[in-house]
C-alpha positions as CSV (number, residue, x, y, z in Angstrom):
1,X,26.1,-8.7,26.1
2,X,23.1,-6.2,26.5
3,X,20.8,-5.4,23.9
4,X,22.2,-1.7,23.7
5,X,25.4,-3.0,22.6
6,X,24.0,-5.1,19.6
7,X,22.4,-1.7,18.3
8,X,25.5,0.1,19.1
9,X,27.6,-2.5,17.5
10,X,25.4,-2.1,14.1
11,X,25.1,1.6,14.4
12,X,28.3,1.7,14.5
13,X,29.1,0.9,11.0
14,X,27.3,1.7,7.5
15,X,29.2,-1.4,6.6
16,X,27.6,-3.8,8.7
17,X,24.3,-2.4,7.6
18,X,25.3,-2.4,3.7
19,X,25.9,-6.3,4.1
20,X,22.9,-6.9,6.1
21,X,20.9,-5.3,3.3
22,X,22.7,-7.0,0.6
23,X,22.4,-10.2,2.1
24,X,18.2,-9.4,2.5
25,X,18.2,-10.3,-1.4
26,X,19.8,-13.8,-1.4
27,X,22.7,-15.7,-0.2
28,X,26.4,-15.0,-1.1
29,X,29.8,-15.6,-0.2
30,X,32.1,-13.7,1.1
31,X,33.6,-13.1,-2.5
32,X,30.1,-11.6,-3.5
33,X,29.7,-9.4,-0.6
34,X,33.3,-7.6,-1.4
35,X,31.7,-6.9,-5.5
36,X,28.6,-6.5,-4.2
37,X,29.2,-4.0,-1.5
38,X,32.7,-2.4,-2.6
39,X,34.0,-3.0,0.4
40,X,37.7,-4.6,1.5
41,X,37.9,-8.5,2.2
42,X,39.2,-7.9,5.4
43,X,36.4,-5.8,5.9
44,X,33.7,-8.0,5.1
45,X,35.5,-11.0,7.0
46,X,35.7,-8.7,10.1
47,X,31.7,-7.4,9.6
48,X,30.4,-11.3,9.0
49,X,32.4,-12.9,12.1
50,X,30.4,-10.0,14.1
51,X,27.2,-10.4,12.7
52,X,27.8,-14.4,12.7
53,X,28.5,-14.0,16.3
54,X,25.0,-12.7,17.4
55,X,23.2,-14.7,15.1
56,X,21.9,-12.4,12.4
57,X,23.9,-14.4,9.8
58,X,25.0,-18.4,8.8
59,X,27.3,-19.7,6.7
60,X,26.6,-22.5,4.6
61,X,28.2,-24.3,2.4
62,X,30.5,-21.4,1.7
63,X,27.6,-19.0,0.9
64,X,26.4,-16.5,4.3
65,X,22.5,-15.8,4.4
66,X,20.6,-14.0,6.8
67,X,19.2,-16.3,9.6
68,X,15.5,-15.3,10.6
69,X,16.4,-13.0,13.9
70,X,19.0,-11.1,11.4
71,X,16.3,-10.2,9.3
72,X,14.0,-8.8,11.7
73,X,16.9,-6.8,13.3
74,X,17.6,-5.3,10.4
75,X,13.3,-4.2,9.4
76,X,13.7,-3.0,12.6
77,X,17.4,-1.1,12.5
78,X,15.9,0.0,9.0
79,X,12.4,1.3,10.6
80,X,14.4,3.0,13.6
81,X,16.6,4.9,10.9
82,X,13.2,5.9,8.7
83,X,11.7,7.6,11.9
84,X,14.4,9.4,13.1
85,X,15.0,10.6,9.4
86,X,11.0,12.0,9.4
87,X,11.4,13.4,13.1
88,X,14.2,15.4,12.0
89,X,12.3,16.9,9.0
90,X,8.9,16.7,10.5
91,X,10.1,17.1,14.2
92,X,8.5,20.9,14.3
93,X,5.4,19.7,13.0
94,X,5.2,16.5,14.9
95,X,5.6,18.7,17.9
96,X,2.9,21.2,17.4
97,X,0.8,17.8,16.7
98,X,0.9,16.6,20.0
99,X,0.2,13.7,21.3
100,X,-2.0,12.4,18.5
101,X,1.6,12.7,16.4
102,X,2.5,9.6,18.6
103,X,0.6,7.7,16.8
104,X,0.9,8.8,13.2
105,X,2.7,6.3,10.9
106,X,6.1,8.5,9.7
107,X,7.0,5.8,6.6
108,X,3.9,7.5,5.0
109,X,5.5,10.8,5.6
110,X,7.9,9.6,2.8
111,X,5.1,11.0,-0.1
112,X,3.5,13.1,2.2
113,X,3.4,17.5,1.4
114,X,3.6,19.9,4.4
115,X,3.1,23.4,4.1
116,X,4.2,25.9,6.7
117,X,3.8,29.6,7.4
118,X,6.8,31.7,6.3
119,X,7.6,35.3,6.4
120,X,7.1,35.7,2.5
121,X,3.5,33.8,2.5
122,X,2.1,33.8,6.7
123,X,-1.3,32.5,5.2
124,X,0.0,29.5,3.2
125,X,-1.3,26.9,5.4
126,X,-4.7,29.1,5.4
127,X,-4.6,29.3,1.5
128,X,-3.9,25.8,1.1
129,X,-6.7,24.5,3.0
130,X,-9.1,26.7,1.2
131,X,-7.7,25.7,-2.2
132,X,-8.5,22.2,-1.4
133,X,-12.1,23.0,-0.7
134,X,-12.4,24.8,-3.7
135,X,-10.8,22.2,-5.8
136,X,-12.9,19.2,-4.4
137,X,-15.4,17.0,-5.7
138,X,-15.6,15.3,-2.7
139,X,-18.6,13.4,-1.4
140,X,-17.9,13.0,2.0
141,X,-16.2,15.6,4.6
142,X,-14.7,14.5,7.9
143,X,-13.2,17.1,10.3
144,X,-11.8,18.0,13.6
145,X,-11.1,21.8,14.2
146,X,-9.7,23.5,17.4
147,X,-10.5,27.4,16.1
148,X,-13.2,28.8,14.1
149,X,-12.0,30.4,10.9
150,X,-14.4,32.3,8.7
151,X,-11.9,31.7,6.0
152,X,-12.3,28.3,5.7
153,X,-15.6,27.8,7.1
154,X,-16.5,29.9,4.2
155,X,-15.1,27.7,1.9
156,X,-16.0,24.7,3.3
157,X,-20.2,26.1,3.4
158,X,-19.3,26.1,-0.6
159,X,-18.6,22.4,-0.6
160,X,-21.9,22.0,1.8
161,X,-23.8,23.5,-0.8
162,X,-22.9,20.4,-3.1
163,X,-24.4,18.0,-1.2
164,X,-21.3,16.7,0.1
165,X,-22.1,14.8,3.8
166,X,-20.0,16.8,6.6
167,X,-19.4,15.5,9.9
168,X,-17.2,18.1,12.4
169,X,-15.9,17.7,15.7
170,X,-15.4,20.7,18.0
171,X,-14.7,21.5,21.4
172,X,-16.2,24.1,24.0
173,X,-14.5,26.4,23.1
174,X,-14.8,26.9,19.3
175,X,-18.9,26.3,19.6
176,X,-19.0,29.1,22.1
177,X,-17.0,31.8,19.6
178,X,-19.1,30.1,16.9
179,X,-22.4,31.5,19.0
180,X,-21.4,34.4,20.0
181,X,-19.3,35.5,17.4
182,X,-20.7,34.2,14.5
183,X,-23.9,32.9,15.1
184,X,-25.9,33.8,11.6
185,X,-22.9,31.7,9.4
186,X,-23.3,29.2,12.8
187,X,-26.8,28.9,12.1
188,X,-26.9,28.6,8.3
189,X,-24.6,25.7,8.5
190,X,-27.0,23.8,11.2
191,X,-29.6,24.3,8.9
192,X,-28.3,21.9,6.6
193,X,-29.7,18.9,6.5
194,X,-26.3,17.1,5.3
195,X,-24.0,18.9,7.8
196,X,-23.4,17.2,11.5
197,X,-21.8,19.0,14.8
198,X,-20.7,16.8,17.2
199,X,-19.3,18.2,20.9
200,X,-16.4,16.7,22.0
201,X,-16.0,16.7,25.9
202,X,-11.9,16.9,25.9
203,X,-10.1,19.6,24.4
204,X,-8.8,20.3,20.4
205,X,-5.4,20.9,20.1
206,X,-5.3,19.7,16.0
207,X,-6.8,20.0,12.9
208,X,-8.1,17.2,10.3
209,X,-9.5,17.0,7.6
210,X,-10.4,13.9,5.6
211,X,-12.1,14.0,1.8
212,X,-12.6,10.8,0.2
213,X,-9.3,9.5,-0.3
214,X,-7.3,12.4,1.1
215,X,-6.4,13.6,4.8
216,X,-5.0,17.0,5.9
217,X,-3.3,17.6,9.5
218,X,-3.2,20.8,11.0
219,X,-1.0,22.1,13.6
220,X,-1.6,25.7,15.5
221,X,1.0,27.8,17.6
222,X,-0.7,28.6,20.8
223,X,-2.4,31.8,19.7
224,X,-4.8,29.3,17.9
225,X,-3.2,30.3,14.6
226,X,-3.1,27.9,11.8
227,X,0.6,27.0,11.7
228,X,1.4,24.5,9.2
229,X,-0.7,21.3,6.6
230,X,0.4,18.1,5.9
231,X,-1.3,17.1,2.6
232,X,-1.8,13.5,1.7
233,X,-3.4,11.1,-0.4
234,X,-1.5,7.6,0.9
235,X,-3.8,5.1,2.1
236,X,-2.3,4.5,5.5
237,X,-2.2,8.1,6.5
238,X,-5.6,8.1,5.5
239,X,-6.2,5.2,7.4
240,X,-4.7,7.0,10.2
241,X,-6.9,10.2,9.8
242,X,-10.3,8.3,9.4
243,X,-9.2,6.4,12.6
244,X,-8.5,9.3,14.7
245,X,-11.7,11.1,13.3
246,X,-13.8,8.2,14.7
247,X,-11.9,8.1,17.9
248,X,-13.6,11.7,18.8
249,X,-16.4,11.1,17.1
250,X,-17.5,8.3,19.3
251,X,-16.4,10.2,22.3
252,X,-18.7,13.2,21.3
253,X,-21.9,14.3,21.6
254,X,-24.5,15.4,18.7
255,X,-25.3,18.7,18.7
256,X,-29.2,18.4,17.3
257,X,-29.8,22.2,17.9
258,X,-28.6,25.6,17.8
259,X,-27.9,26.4,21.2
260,X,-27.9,29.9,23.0
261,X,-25.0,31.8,22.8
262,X,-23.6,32.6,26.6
263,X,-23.9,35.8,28.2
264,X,-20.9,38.2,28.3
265,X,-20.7,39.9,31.2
C-alpha cells in the first residue's frame, strides 16, 4: 500500500481524524471514543480496525492508544491541514511574496494582521506602514525595500531623528531613483550617523520591516506599488523576519558614501 493511500485513507474521513485527535489525549476504549467523539459504534469499530491496520493505533488491555508513528502522522496530517488553511487565506499574499514566502512559517499566520489595498482605502497598506513609524518607540530599525517612497521614507527620517539605529537593504535600482530623484532627502539620511545603507547585488522583490519585537512584510504588484502588510508581533515570524534580514545583509555591500547620481541621457 503506497503512502498516498494512507493520506487518502485519512483524508477521507473527519472521523478518523476526530479519533486520532481524541486519542492524542490519553487512552480509551472503544466505549469512550463513541461518548467522546459522538460517533456510531460501528463507526468507531470500522475507523480503529483501519487505523490499527497501519499502525497508528494499539489496543491494550481493552483500552486503544496512539502508537508513536500514529502520533506523528497525525502532527503532520494536522500541519498539512494548517497550511493549506493559511494558503487559501493568505494565497494572494504569499504569491506576491515570492519565493521568500517559501519559507515563512504559516502557523504564525494564525495571530498574524494583513492589510490590503481596496477600492474604498488604495493607500491602506501605505497608511499603515506610516502609522507604525509614527507610533514607535522603537530602538532598533531593520529593513529591506524594493521602491523608494517619500511617504514612508518620510516617516521613517522621523524615527531617525530619535536615535533609533537603522540598517536598510536596497537594490540597484531603488539607490539609483534615490540619486537621481531624490538626492537632497537621499543625502540627509546618509548624514546620519545612526542610519546604514547596504547594496544588495540581487534584486528586491519584498518589503520588511522589523522594530524591536515586531516584523512587517510587504508585497508590491509589478508597477512597484505597495500592495498589501502583514503586521505581527509573534516571536517566530519575527524570528523569520530578522533571519531573512540578515540573509541580505550579509550578501550586501556598505554603502560608506553618497555616490553620484547616473547621467540621463
Amino acid at each position: 500500500m503506497g503512502s498516498w493511500e494512507h493520506v487518502a485513507f485519512l483524508a477521507g474521513s473527519a472521523n478518523r481524524v476526530r479519533i486520532l485527535d481524541t486519542l492524542r489525549e490519553r487512552p480509551r476504549r472503544q466505549c469512550e471514543l463513541v461518548d467522546a467523539c459522538g460517533l456510531s459504534r460501528s463507526t468507531v469499530h470500522r475507523a480503529l480496525d483501519g487505523l490499527e491496520e497501519r499502525g497508528w493505533v494499539h489496543s491494550e488491555g481493552g483500552a486503544y492508544r496512539l502508537t508513536v508513528g500514529g502520533r506523528l502522522v497525525f502532527e503532520q496530517y494536522e500541519a498539512l491541514e494548517t497550511a493549506i488553511e493559511r494558503v487559501d487565506e493568505w494565497g494572494s499574499f504569499l504569491q506576491r511574496l515570492g519565493e521568500v514566502g517559501a519559507t515563512l512559517p504559516v502557523a504564525t499566520l494564525d495571530d498574524a494582521r494583513l492589510i490590503t489595498n481596496t477600492p474604498a482605502n488604495p493607500h491602506a497598506a501605505m497608511h499603515h506602514i506610516t502609522d507604525v513609524f509614527v507610533a514607535s518607540d522603537t530602538g532598533t530599525f531593520r529593513g529591506i525595500t524594493p521602491v523608494v517612497s517619500p511617504v514612508i521614507n518620510e516617516a521613517a527620517h522621523e524615527l531617525l531623528t530619535t536615535g533609533a539605529a537603522m540598517g536598510l537593504v536596497i537594490d540597484e535600482s531603488v539607490l539609483d531613483t534615490s540619486r537621481t530623484a531624490y538626492p537632497d532627502a537621499f543625502a540627509a539620511a546618509h548624514d546620519f550617523e545612526n542610519f546604514e545603507l547596504y547594496l544588495s547585488p540581487e534584486g528586491i522583490s519584498f518589503g520588511l520591516l522589523v522594530l524591536d519585537d515586531r516584523a512587517l512584510v510587504s508585497t508590491y504588484d509589478e508597477q512597484g506599488t505597495l500592495h498589501g502588510c502583514l503586521d505581527s508581533t509573534n516571536e517566530a515570524l519575527v524570528g523569520w523576519a530578522n533571519d531573512v534580514y540578515e540573509d541580505r545583509w550579509a550578501a550586501a555591500e556598505r554603502i560608506d558614501t553618497v555616490p553620484e547620481a547616473t547621467p540621463r541621457r
